[in-house]
C-alpha positions as CSV (number, residue, x, y, z in Angstrom):
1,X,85.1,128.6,120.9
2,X,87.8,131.6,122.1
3,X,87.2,134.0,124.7
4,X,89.4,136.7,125.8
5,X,90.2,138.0,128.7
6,X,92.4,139.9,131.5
7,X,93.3,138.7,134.8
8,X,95.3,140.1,137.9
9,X,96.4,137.6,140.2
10,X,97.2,138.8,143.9
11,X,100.6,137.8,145.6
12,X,99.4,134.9,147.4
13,X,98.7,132.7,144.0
14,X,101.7,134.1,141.7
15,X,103.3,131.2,142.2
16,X,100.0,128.4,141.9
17,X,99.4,126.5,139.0
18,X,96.2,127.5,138.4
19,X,96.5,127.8,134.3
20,X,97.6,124.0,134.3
21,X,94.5,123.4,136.3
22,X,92.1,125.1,133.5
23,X,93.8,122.8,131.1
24,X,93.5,120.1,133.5
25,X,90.1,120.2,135.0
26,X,88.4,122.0,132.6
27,X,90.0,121.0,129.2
28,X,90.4,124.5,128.3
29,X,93.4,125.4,126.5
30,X,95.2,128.8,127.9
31,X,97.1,130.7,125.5
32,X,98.9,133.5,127.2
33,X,98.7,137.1,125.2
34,X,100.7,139.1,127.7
35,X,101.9,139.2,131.2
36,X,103.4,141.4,133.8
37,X,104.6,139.5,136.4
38,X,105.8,141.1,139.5
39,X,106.9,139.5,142.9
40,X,103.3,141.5,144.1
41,X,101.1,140.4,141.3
42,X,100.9,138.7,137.9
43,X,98.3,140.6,135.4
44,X,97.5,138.7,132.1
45,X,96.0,138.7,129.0
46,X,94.4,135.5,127.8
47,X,92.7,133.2,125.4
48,X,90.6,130.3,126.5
49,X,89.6,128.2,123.8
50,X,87.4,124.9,124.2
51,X,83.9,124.4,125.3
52,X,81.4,127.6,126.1
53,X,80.5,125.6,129.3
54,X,83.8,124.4,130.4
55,X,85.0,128.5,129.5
56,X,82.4,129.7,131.7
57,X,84.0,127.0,134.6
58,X,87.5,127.8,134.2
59,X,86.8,131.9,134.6
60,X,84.8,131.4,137.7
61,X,87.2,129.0,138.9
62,X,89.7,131.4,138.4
63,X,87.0,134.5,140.2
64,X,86.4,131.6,143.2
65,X,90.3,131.0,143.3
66,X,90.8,135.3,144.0
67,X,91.9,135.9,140.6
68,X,90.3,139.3,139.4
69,X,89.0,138.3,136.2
70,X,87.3,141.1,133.3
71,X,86.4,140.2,130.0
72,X,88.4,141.9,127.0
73,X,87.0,144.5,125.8
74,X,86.4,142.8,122.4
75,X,84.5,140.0,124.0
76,X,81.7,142.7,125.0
77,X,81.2,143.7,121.4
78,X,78.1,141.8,119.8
């Protein structure tokens, strides 16, 4: 499974290597779809692909970590 979505990462975690720990912990596999990185704050655009359940970990991972995390607006269609 895919999912999309849009992330803004704050100042103090530009610089951790929290998408190699999605691929790490949660098998997921990032795929970066665009990024503005600044030396404030990173936004980006990305696909998670792998398991709906290790998905679901990896974006509240991301939430618990102080990433601000919103689904694409795609992934709200039905």
């Amino acid at each position: 499974m895919k999912r999309k979505i849009f992330c803004t990462f704050p100042q103090a975690l530009i610089k951790e290597p929290l998408l190699f720990t999605l691929g790490n912990r949660f098998q997921v596999v990032p795929n970066i779809r665009g990024a503005s990185v600044t030396e404030e704050m990173a936004i980006l655009s990305l696909e998670l692909e792998g398991e709906a359940a290790s998905i679901q970990a990896a974006v509240d991972y991301l939430a618990e970590a102080g990433v601000k995390v919103e689904a694409m607006e795609d992934e709200l269609a039905p």
